[in-house]
MIDOTOR-161346 format. One line per 3 residues: for each residue x, y, z of N, C-alpha, C, O. Coordinates in steps of 0.02 Angstrom, whole numbers. Each point is the difference from the previous one (the first is absolute). Layout:
N
X,Y,Z,X,Y,Z,X,Y,Z,X,Y,Z  ...
***
This chain:
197
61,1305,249,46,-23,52,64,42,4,27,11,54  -3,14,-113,45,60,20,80,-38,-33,-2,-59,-18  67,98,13,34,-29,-47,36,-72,52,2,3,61
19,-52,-93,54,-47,0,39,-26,0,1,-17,-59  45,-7,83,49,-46,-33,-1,-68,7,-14,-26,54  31,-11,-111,9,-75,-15,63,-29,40,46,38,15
-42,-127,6,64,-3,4,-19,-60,-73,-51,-30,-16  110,32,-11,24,-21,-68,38,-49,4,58,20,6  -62,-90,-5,58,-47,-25,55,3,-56,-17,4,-59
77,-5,76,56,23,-57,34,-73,-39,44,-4,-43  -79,-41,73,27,-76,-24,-44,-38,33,-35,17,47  38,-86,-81,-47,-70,6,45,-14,44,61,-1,-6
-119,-20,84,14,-63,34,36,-67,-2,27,-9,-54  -22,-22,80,36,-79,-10,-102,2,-46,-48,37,-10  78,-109,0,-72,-42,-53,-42,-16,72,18,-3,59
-106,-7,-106,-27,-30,66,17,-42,29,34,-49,-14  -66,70,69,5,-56,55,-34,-61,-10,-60,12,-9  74,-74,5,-37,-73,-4,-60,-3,47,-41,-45,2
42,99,35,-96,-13,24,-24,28,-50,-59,-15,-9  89,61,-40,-74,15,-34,16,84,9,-30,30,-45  54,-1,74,5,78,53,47,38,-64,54,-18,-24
-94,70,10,50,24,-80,33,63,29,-37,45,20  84,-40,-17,55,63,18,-8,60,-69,-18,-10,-58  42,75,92,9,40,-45,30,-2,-46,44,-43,1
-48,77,-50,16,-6,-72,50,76,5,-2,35,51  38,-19,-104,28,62,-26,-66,51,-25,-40,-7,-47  46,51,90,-61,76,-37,-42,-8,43,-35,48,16
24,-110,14,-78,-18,64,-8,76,51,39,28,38  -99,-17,-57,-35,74,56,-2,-54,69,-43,-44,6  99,58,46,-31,-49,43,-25,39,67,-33,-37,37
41,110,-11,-43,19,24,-17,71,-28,24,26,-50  -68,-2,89,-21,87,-15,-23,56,65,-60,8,11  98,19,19,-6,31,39,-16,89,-27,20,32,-49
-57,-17,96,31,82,27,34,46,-21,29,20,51  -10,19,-103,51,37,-11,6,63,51,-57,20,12  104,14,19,61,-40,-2,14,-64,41,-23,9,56
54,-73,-63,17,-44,60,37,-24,31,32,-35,-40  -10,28,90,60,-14,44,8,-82,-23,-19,-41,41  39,22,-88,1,-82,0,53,-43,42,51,21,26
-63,-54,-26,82,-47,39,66,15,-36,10,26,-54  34,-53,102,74,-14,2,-8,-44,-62,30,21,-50  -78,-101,39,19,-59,-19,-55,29,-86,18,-20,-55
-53,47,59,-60,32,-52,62,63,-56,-4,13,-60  48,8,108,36,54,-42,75,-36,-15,56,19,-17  -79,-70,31,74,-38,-29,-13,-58,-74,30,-12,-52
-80,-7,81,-18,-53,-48,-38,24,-70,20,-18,-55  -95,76,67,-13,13,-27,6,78,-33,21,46,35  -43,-36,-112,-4,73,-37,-88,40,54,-57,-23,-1
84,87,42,-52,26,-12,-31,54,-46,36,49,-11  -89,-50,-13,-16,35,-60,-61,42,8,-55,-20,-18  66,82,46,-57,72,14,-34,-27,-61,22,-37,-44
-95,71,54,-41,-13,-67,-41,91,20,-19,34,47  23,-33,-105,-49,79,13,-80,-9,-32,-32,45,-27  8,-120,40,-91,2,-11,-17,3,62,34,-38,33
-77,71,1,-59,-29,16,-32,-50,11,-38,-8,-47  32,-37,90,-20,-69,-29,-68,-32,67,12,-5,60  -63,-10,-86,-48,-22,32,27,-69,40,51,-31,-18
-103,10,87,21,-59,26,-12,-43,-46,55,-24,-13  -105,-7,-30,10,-64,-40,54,-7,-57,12,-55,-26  27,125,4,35,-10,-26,74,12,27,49,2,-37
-46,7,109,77,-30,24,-29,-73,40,47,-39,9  -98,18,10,13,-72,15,4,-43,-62,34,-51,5  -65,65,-70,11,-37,-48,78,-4,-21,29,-52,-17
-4,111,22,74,9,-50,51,-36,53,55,-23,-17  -71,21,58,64,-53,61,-40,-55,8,13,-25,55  -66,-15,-91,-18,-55,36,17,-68,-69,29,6,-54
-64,-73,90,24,-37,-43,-46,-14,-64,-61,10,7  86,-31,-69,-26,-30,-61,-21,-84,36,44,-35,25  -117,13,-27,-25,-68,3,4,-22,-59,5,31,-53
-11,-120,70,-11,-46,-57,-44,20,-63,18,-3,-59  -95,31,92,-42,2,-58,14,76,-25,-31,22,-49  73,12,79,-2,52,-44,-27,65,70,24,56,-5
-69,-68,60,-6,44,24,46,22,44,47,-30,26  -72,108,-18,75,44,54,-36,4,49,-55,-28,2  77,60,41,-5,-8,85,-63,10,18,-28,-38,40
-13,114,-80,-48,8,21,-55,-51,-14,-43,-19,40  50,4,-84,-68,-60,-27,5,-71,42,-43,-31,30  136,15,-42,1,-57,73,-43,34,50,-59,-18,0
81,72,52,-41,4,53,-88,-9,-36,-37,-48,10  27,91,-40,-92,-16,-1,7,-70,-1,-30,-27,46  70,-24,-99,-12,-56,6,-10,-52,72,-42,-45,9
95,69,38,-9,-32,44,-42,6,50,-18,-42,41  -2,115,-49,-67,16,62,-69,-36,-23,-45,-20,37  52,18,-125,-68,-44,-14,-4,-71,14,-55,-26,-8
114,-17,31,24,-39,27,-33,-13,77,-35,-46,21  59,102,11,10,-24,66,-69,20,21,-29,-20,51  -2,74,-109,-81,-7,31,-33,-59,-16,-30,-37,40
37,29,-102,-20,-80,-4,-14,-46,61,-52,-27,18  110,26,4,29,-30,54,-47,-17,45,-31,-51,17  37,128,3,-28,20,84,-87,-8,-31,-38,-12,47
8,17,-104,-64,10,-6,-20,-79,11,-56,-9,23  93,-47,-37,-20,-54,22,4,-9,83,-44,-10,41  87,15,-38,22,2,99,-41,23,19,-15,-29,52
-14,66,-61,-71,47,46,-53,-44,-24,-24,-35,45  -6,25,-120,-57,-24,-14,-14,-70,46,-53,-23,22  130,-2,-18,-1,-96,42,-29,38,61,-44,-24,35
69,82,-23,-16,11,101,63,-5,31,2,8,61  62,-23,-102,50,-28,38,16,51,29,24,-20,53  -23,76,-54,6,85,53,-18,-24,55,18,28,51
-73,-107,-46,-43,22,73,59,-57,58,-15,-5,59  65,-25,-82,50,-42,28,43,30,2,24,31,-47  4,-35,124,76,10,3,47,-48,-16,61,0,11
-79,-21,-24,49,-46,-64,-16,-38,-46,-42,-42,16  76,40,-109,-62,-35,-12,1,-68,11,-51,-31,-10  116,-5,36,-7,-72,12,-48,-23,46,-2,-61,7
-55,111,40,-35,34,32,-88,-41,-51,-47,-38,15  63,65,-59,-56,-2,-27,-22,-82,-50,33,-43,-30  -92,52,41,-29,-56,-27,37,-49,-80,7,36,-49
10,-94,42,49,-30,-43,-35,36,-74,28,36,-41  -95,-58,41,-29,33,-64,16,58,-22,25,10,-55  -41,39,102,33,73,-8,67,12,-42,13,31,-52
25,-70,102,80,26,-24,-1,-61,-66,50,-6,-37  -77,-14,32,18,-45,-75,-24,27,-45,36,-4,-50  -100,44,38,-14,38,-41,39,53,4,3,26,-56
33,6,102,30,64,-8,75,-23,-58,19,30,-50  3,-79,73,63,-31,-29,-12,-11,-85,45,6,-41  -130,-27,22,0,-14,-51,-23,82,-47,0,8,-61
-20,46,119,14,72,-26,50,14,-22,8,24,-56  49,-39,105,62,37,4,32,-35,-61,42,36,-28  -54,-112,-8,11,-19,-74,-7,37,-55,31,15,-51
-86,-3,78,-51,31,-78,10,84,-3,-8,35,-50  27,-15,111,33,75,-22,56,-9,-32,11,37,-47  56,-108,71,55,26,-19,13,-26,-79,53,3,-32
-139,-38,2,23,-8,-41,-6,67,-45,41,16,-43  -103,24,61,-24,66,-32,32,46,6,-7,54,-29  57,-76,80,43,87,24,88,-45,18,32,2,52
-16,-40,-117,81,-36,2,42,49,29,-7,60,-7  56,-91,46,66,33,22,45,16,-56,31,-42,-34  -29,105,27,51,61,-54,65,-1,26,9,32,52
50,-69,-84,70,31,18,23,39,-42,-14,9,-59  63,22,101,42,60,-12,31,-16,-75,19,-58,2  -7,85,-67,15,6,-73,70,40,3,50,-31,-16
-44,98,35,53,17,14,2,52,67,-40,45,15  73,-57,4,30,42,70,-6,78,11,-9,28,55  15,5,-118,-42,72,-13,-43,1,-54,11,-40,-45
-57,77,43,-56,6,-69,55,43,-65,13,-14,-58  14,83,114,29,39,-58,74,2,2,30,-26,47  -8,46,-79,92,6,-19,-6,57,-20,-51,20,-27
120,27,41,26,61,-16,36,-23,-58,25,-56,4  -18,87,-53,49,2,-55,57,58,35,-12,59,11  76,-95,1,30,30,32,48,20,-60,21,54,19
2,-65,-68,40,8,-65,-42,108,-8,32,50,-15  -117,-56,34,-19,47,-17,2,51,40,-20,50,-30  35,-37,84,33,33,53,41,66,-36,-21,58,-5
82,-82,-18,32,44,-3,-28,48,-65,27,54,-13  -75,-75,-20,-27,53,-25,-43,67,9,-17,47,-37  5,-72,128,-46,63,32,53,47,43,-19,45,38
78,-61,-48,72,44,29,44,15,-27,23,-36,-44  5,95,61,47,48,-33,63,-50,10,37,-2,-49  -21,-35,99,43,-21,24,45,-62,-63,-24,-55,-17
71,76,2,21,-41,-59,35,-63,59,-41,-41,22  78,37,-9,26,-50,53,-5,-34,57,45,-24,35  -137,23,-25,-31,-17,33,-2,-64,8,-43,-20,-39
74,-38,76,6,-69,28,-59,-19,24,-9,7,60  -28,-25,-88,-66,-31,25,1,-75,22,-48,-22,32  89,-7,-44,-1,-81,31,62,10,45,20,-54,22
13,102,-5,57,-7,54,-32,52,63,38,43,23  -90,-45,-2,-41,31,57,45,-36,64,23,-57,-4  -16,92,51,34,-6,60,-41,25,46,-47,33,-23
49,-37,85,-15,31,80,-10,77,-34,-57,20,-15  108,13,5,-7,87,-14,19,2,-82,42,39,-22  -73,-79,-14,18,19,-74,-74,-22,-35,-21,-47,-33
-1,98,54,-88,-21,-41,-13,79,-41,-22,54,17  45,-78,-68,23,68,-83,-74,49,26,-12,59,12  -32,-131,-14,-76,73,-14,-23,34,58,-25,56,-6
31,-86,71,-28,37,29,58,47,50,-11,43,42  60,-65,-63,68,66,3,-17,53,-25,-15,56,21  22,-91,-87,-10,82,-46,-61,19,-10,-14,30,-52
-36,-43,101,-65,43,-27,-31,-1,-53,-28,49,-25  30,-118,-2,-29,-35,-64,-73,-14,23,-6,-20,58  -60,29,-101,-67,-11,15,-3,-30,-77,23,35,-46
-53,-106,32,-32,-19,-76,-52,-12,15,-26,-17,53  1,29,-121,-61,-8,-18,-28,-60,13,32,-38,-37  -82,-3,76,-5,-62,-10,-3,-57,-41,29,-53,-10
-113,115,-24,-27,-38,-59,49,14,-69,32,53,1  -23,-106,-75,18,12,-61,-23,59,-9,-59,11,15  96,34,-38,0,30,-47,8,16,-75,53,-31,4
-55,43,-47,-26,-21,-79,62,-22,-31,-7,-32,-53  75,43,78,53,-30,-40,45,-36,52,51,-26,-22  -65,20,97,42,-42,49,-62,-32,28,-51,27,20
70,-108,-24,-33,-41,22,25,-21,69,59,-18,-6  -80,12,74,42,14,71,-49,-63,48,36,-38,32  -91,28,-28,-24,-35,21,-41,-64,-10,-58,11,-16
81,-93,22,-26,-28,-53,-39,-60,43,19,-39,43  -68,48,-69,-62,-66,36,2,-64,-22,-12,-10,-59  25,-35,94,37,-92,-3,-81,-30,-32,-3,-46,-41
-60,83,68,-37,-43,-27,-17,16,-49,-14,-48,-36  3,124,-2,-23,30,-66,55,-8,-52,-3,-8,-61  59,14,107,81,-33,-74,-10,74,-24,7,4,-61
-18,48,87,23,51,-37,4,65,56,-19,-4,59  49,67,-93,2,47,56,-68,43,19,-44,11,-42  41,7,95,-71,39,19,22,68,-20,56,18,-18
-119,22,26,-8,70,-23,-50,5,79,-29,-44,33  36,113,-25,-52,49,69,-55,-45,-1,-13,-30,-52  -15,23,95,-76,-80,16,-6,-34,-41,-53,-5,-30
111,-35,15,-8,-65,-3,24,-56,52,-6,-59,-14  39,82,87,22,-34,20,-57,-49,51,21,-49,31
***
């Protein structure tokens, strides 16, 4: 996909929200664009952006900006999860015939009562997964200033036109390297190395 940049949370959100809705954390990868990228007015104020000089395949920038679930899975496995879901789904809806109604209140009571007692028995085989935390991965931002020359580099005082790395033509490494630990996975509790993400 070609090089990157992260946008980087520099501080924790207010606490969750009482629906349940988990806000960013401090270090949260919360998106991944394009290098180079024109980000916002409100993106270069709030957040650190941080060039990365890997390489990085699509499953591993939708994984590194997406969310940590309850049981432990990340984005990509949610999605397979839910398409095995919704075929589920649709493989009963077709087998009833209900495809052959334009509507199914349309269709015969038996029909749609068996479909209802499908639509049980998938959701007991395929439960609704909430969100665990709001990003899968966190930047170790303390570890930053170890991939720059820059001794007085303000990394939590980012402004509109005060973004240290991609001013100064800073590119890091994504993955750990053998004595800086930089990227850390919420569900493994430890830092990744090159494919593990």
């Amino acid at each position: 996909m070609g090089k990157m940049e992260l946008l980087v949370a520099v501080k924790d959100k207010d606490d969750d929200a009482v629906s349940g809705h988990k806000r960013s954390k401090r270090g949260d990868i919360i998106a991944i664009r394009p290098a180079p990228w024109n980000w916002g007015t409100e993106e270069r104020k709030l957040f650190l952006i941080v060039p990365i000089k890997d390489d990085l395949t699509e499953d591993e920038i939708s994984n590194l900006a997406g969310p940590l679930f309850e049981n432990g899975m990340d984005l990509i496995e949610y999605n397979a999860y839910n398409a095995q879901r919704e075929a589920a789904t649709r493989a009963s809806f077709v087998s009833l015939n209900l495809h052959l109604f334009n509507d199914i209140e349309a269709a015969p009571k038996m029909l749609r009562a068996q479909f209802e007692k499908d639509l049980h028995d998938i959701s007991l085989q395929y439960p609704k997964v909430s969100i665990a935390a709001k990003r899968k991965f966190k930047i170790n931002i303390e570890s930053l200033k170890s991939f720059t020359k820059i001794s007085d580099i303000l990394l939590e005082d980012v402004m509109q036109d005060y973004q240290p790395l991609k001013n100064n033509n800073i590119a890091i490494p994504l993955f750990a390297t053998d004595d800086i630990d930089f990227v850390f996975d919420k569900k493994e509790m430890e830092y990744i190395k090159k494919g593990k993400s």
